[in-house]
C-alpha positions in Angstrom: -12.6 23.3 12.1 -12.4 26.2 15.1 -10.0 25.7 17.4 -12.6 25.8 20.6 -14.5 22.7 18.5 -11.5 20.6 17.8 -10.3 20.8 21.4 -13.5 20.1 22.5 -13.4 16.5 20.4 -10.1 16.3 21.5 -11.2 16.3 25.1 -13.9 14.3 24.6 -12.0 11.6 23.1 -9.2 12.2 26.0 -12.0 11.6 28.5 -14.0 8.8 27.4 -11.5 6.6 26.0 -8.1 6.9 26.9 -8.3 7.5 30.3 -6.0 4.2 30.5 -3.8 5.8 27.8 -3.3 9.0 29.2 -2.3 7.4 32.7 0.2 5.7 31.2 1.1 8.8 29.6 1.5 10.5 32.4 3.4 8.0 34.0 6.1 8.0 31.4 9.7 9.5 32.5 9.9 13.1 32.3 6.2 13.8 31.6 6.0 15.8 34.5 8.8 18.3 33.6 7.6 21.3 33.6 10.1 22.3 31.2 8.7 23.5 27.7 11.0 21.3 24.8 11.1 21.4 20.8 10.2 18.3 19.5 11.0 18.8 15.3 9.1 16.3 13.1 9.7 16.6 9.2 8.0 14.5 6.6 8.0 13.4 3.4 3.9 12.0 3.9 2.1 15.2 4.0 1.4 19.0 4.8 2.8 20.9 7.5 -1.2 21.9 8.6 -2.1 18.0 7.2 -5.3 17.7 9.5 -4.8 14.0 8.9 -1.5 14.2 10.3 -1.9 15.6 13.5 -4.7 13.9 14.5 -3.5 10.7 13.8 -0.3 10.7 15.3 0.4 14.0 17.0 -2.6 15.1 19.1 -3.3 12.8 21.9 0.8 12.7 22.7 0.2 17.2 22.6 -2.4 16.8 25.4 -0.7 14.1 27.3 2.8 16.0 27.1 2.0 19.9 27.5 5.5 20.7 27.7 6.2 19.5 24.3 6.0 21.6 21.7 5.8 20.1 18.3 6.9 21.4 15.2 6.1 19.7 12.3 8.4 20.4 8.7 6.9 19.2 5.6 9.4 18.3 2.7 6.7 18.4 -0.1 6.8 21.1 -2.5 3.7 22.8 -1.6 3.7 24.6 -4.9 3.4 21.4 -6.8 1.0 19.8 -4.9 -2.1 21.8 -7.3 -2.4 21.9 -10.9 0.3 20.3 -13.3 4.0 20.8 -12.9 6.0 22.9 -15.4 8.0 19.6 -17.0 10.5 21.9 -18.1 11.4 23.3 -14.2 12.9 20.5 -11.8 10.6 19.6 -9.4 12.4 19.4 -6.0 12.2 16.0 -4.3 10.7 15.1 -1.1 13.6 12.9 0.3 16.1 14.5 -1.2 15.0 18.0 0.5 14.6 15.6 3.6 18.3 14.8 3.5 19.1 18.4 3.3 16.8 19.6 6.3 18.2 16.3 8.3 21.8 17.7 7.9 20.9 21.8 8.1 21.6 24.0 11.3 18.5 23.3 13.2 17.6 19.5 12.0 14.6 17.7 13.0 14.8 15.1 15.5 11.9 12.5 14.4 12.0 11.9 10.6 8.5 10.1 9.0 8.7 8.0 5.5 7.9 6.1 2.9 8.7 2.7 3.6 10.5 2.6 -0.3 12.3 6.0 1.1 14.1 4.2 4.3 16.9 2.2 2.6 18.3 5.5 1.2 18.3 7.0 4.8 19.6 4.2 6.7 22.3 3.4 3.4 23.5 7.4 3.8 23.7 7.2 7.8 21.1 9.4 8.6 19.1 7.6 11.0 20.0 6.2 14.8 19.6 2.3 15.0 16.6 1.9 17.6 17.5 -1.2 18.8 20.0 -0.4 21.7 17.2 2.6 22.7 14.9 -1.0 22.5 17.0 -3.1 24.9 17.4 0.3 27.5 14.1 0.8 28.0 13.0 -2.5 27.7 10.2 -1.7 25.1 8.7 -4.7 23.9 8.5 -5.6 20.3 7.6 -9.2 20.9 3.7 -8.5 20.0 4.3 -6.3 16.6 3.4 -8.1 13.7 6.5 -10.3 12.3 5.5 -8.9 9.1 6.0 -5.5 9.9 8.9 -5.8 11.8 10.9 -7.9 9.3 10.1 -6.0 6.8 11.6 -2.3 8.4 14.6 -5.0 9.2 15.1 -5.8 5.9 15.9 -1.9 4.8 18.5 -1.8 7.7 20.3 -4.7 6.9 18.9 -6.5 9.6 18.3 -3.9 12.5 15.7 -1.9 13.1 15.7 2.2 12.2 12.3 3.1 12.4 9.1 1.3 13.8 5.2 1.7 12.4 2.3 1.9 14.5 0.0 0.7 12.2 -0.2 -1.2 8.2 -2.0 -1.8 5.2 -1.7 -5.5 3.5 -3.6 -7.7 0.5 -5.3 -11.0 0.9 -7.0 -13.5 -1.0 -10.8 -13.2 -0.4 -13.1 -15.7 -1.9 -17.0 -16.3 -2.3 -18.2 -19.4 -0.2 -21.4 -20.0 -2.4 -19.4 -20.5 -5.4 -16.9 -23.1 -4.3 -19.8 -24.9 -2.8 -21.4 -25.2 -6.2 -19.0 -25.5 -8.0 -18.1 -28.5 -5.4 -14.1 -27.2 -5.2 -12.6 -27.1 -1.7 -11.9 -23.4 -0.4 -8.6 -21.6 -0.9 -5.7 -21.9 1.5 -2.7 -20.0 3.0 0.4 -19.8 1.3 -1.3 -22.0 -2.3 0.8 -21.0 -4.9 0.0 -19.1 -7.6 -0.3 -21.8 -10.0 -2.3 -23.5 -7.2 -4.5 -20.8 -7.0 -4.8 -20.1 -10.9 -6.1 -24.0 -11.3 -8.8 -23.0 -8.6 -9.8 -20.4 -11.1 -9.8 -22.9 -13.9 -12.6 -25.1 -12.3 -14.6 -22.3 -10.8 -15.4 -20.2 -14.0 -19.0 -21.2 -15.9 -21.3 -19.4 -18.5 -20.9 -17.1 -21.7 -21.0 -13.5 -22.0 -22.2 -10.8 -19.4 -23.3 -14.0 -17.3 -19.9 -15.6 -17.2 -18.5 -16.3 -13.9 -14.9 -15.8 -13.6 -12.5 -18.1 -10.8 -9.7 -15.2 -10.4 -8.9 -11.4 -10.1 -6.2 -9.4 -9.5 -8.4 -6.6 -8.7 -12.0 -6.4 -7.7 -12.8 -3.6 -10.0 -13.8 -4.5 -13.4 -12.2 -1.5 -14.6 -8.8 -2.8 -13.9 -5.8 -3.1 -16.0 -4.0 -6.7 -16.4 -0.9 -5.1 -17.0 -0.5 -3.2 -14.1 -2.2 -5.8 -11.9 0.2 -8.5 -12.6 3.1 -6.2 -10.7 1.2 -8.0 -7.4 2.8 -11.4 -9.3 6.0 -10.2 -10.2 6.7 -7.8 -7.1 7.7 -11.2 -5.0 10.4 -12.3 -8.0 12.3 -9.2 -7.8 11.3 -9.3 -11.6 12.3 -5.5 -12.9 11.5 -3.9 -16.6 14.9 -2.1 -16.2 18.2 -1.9 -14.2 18.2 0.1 -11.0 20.0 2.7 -13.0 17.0 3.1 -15.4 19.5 3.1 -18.5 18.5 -0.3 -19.9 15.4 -2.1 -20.1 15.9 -5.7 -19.2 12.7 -7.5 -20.3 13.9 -9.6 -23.2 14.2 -12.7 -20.7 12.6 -16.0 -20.6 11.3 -15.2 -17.5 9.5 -12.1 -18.7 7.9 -14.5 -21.5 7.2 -17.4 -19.1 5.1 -14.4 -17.1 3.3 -12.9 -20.2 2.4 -16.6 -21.2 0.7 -17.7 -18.2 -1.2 -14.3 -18.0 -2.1 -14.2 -21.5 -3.2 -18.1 -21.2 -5.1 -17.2 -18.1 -7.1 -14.4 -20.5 -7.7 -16.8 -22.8 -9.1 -19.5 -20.7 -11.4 -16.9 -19.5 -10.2 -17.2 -15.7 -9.3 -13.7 -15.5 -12.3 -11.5 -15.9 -13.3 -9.2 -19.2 -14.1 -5.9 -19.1 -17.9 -5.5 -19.4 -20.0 -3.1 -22.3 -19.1 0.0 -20.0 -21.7 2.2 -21.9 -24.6 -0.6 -20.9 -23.3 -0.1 -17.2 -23.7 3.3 -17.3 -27.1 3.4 -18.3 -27.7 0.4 -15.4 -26.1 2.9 -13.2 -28.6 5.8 -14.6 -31.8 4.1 -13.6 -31.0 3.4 -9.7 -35.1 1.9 -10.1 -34.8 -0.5 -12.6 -35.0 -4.4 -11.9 -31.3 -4.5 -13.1 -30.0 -1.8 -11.1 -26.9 -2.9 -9.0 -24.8 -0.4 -7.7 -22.1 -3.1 -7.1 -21.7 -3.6 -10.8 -18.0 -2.4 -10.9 -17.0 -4.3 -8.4 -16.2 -8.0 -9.9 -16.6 -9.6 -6.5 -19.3 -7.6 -4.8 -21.2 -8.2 -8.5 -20.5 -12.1 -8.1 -18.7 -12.0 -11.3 -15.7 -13.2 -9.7 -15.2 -16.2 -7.3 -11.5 -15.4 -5.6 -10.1 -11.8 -5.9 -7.4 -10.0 -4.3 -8.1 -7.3 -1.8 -6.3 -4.7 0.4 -7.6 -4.6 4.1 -9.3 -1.2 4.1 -11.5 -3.2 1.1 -13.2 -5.2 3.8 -15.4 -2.2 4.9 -16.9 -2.3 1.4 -18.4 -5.9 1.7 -19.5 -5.6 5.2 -21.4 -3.0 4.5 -22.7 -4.1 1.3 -24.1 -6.9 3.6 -25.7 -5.1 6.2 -27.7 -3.0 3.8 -28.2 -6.3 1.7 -32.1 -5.5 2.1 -32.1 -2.1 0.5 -30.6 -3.5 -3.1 -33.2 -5.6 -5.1 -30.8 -7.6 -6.8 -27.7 -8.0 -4.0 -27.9 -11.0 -2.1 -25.2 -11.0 1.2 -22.1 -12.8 0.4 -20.6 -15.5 2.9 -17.1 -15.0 2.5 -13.2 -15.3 3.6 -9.7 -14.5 3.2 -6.7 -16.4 3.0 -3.2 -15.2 2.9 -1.8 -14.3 -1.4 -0.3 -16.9 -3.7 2.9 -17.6 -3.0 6.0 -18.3 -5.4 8.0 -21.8 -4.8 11.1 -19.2 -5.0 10.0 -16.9 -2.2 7.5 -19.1 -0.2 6.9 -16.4 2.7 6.6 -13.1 0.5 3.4 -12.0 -0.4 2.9 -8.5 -2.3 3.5 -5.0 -1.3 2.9 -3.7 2.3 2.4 -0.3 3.0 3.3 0.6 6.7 2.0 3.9 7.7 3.9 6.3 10.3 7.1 4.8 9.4 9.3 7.1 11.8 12.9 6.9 13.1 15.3 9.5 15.3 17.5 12.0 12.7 21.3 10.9 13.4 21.6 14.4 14.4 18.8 14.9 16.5 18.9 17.8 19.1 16.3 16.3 21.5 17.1 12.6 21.3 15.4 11.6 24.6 11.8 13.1 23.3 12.4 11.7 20.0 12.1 8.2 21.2 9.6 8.9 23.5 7.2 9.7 20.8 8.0 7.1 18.8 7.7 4.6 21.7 4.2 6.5 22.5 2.9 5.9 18.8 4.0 2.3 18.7 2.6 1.6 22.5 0.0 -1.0 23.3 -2.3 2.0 24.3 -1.7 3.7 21.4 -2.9 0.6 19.6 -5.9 -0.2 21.5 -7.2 3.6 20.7 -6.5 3.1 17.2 -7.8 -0.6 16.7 -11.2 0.4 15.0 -9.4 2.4 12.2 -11.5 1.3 8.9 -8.5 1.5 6.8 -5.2 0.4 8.3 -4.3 -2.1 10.6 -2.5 -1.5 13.9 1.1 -3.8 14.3 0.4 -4.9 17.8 -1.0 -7.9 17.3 -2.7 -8.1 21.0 -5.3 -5.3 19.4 -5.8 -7.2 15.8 -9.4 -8.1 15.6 -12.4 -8.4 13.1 -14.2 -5.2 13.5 -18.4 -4.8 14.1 -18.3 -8.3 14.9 -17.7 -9.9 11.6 -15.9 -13.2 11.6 -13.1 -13.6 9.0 -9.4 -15.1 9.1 -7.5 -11.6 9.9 -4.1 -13.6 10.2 -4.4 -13.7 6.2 -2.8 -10.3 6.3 -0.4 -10.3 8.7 1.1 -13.7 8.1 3.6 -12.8 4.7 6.3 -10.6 4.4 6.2 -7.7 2.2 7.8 -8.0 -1.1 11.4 -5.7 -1.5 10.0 -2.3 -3.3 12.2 -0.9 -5.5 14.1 2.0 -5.2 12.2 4.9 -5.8 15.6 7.1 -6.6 14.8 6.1 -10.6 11.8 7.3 -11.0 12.8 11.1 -8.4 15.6 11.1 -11.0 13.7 10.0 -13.9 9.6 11.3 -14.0 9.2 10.0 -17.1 10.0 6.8 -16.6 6.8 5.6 -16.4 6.3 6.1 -20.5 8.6 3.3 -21.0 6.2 0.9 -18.6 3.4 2.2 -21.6 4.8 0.8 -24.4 5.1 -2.7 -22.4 1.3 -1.8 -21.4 0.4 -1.4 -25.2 2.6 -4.3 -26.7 1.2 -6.5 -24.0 -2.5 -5.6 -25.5 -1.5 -6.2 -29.0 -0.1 -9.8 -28.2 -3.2 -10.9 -25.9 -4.9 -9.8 -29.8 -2.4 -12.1 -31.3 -0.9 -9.1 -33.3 2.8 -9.9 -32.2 4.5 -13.2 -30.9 5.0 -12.8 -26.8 9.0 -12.7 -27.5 8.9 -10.7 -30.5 6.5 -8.1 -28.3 9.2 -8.5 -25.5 12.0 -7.8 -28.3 10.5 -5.0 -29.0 10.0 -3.5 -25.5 13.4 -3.7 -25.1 14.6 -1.6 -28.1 11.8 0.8 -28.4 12.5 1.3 -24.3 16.7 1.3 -24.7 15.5 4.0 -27.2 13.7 6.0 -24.7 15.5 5.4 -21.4 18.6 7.0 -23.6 16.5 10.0 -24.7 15.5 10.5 -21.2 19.6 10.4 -20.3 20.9 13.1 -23.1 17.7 15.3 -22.6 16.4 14.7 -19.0 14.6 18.0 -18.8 12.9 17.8 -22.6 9.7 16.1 -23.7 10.1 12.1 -24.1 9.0 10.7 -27.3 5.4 11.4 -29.2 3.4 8.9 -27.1 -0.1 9.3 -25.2 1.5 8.1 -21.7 -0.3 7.0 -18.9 0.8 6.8 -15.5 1.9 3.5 -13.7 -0.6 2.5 -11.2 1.1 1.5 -7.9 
């Protein structure tokens, strides 16, 4: 985009709807200082010229605060980020180089990442605890999302680091119609799972491609059991190895209670089967046939599937599915809702991951402290909020700005209501790429007992010392290929 067309938008924006925004901007302390400052951002999240970037956190505080100059330091290997790595060359490491720049001669001041990169950063001292800054200035917190701000609690032990303008969680949504004839009352916040997986039981009817299904883990028929269940297991704290990623830990009774209620679930037929993908193709191939449904890979926008889980930035997809309900022959609008994800008895608050986006706290060794928090404080403001209330995607923390958007009516609170589950520490698989291989065999042993080719124990058994096996390789060689297998990646 030209420079004279950006600012131009920019302006625009600026003019016709943050006129409240930029007020208040202008009205914060040392605003008017005509004194040109360095304000040093480094990332783990993205490009130093990431368009996304800078216009969603960086350009309206630029126009409201002239005399800041921003200077934004990407930790990504820009190298690796086209075409496939050399697996022979050590790939250098986002946080790690993040830890480096942190501690270098001319460190950053504001620091943005992952939310499974903060413990590290917070555990090694590296970031200033926000909450005296907080209590100073009298910045209220009381109307973020409990969700959110637990959750950036929980990595620091209690206090707060780092703060996120804006999230992205899962809920339950379900298909009115189909409980109504089916005659079961709707879901509800916090069922649990088993709760949930009995709904399933009495929702599922017919044989074959016109089977209805009660439960999903996914909405996309495509989907992999074995990686969806992780959205069951995440809460549990359940792990396929030891944090050190040296021995596999899955020959457990609870890894075989898990396997057994999924496998039983398959067999039940709550969980739906993948459909004859070559006949969906061809459907796809004839958009002017009577079958023609271009929601077909979508198990709830298809109707296949009564109760699914969904991520928020889903939602768009079935609101608009029902606005152009008139334009698709054989797609009738769904009446539908959400409620909050199955819970554990163990862990009756926690629901599945959370991704909070703009995680960002002030370097330990920041050189401009005081504009540090100021930005931070701007991009976690009420009017920061309000600008960014219609995103399609995310949702912002301040709950004062949390609404249904284009005037559809659904129980929003479902998403903001459970605390993200503990992610685990990402330092195994920096240290350890191909990590993920070891997750395959489980992936393939899993298949080959929902055939009934192995007992569920034996299949676990196996996992274990085919993965010990591996995990060791990857320890005496951890440069070399791993194993003869046809990998694929874990889906996260």
């Amino acid at each position: 985009m030209k420079p004279w067309v950006k600012q131009a938008m920019l302006l625009s924006i600026c003019a016709g709807l943050t006129i409240p925004l930029l007020a208040a901007c202008t009205k914060m302390p040392g605003a008017s200082d005509k004194t040109e400052r360095v304000l040093r951002i480094a990332t783990t999240m993205g490009g130093s010229e990431d368009e996304y970037f800078r216009q969603q956190f960086t350009e309206i505080f630029e126009y409201a605060n002239p005399n800041i100059k921003l200077e934004i330091v990407s930790t990504i290997d820009e190298s690796a980020r086209y075409g496939r790595p050399d697996p022979s060359k050590k790939q250098v490491d986002p946080l790690d180089k993040l830890k480096e720049v942190m501690q270098g001669d001319n460190p950053p001041d504001v620091v943005m990442v992952g939310y499974d990169q903060l413990p590290e950063l917070i555990s090694n001292n590296l970031l200033t605890q926000l909450d005296p800054m907080i209590t100073k200035d009298k910045f209220d917190t009381s109307d973020m999302v409990p969700a959110v701000i637990e959750g950036l609690k929980k990595s620091g032990d209690g206090k707060l680091y780092a703060l996120a303008p804006t999230f992205n969680s899962s809920a339950l949504v379900y298909n009115k119609k189909m409980f109504d004839e089916a005659g079961v009352a709707y879901p509800k916040d916090k069922m649990t799972w088993e709760e949930a997986f009995d709904l399933g039981r009495r929702l599922g009817k017919g044989e074959g491609e016109n089977r209805k299904y009660g439960f999903s883990f996914s909405t996309q028929s495509m989907g992999d059991l074995f990686y969806s269940i992780q959205m069951y297991t995440a809460p549990l704290q359940l792990r396929m190895y030891d944090e050190k990623g040296d021995k596999m830990t899955v020959d457990t009774d609870q890894w075989e209670k898990i396997w057994k209620t999924m496998l039983q679930l398959k067999k039940d037929k709550v969980l739906p089967e993948q459909l004859d993908q070559a006949a969906m193709r061809a459907k796809m191939s004839n958009p002017g046939g009577a079958d023609f449904n271009p929601f077909q890979y979508d198990d709830f926008l298809s109707g296949r599937v009564a109760m699914s889980i969904i991520n928020y930035g889903q939602l768009s997809q079935i609101t608009n599915a029902n606005k152009s309900a008139q334009n698709v022959k054989s797609f009738s609008p769904i009446d539908w809702d959400v409620v909050t994800l199955p819970v554990h008895p163990e862990a009756p608050d926690v629901g599945g991951y959370m991704s909070m986006n703009g995680i960002m706290g002030v370097n330990a060794k920041a050189q401009n402290v005081d504009d540090a928090w100021k930005f931070i404080k701007f991009i976690n403001s009420e009017d920061w909020a309000r600008l960014k209330a219609n995103s399609s995607y995310n949702i912002v923390t301040r709950k004062k700005y949390i609404k249904p958007k284009d005037g559809v009516q659904f129980h929003i609170e479902a998403f903001t209501t459970l605390t993200p589950a503990p992610q685990p520490d990402n330092k195994v698989y920096r240290d350890k790429p191909n990590i993920y291989q070891v997750q395959d065999i489980g992936r393939r042993l899993f298949e080959d007992a929902s055939q009934d080719k192995i007992q569920i124990r034996d299949a676990l058994k196996k996992w274990q010392t085919d993965g010990d096996a591996m995990l060791q390789q990857m320890k005496d060689n951890p440069n070399g290929p791993i194993g003869t297998m046809n990998a694929v990646p874990m889906m996260r």
